[in-house]
C-alpha positions in Angstrom: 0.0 0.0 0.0 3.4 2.3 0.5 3.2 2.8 -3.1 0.0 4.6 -3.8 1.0 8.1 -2.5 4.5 7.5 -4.6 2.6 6.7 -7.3 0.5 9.6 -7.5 2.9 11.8 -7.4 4.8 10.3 -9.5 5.2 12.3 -13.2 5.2 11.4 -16.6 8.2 9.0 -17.6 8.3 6.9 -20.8 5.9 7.1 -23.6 4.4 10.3 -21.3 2.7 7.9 -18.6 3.2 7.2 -15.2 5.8 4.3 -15.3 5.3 1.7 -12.3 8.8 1.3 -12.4 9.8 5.0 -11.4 7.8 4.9 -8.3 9.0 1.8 -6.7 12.5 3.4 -7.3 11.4 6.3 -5.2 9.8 3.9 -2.8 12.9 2.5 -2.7 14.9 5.2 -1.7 12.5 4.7 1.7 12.2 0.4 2.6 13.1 -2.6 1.0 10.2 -3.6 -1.9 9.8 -7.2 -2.6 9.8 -8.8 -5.9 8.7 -11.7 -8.2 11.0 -12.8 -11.1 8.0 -13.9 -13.8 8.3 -16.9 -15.9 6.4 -16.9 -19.3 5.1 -14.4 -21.9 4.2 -11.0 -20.5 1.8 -8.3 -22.7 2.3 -4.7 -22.7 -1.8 -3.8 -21.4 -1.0 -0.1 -21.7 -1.7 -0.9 -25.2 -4.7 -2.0 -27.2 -2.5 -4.6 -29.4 -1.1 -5.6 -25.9 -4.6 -6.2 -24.5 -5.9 -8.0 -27.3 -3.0 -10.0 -27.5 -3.5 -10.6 -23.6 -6.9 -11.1 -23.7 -6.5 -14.0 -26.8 -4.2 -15.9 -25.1 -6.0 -16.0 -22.1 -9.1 -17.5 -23.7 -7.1 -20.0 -25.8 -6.0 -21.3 -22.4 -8.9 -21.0 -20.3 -9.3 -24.6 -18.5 -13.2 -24.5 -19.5 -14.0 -22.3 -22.2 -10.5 -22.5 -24.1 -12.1 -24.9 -26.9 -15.6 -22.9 -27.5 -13.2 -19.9 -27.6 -10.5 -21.8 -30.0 -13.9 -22.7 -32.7 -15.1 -18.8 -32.1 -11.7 -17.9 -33.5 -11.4 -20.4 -36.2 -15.1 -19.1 -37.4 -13.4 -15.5 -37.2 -11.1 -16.1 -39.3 -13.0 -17.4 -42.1 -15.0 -14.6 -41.8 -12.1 -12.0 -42.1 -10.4 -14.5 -44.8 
């Protein structure tokens, strides 16, 4: 929760948007921060692309409706094609 003051008063970085990353280097300036090394594929949500892309994969591997979504896709695509 220490990061949501930090964060909004954090300023524009990269790409003109608030970058995560700047204000858990001010935060830690102040304590330690914890971290998780991720394994896999990440997408860049900030973006459209990046959320579609997101969003696809995650219904492709959706335990229960990965298969109905996999069929809605295939039936896309021969509508686009």
């Amino acid at each position: 929760a220490a990061i949501w003051p930090i964060l909004a008063a954090t300023g524009f970085g990269a790409w003109e948007r608030i970058q995560l990353s700047d204000a858990i280097a001010t935060l830690l300036q102040h304590r330690p921060v914890e971290a998780y090394r991720q394994v896999g594929h990440s997408y860049d949500c900030g973006e459209k692309l990046g959320y579609a892309e997101a969003f696809v994969a995650g219904g492709l591997s959706h335990p229960q409706q990965g298969e109905a979504f996999r069929a809605w896709l295939r039936d896309l695509q021969q509508r686009i094609d």
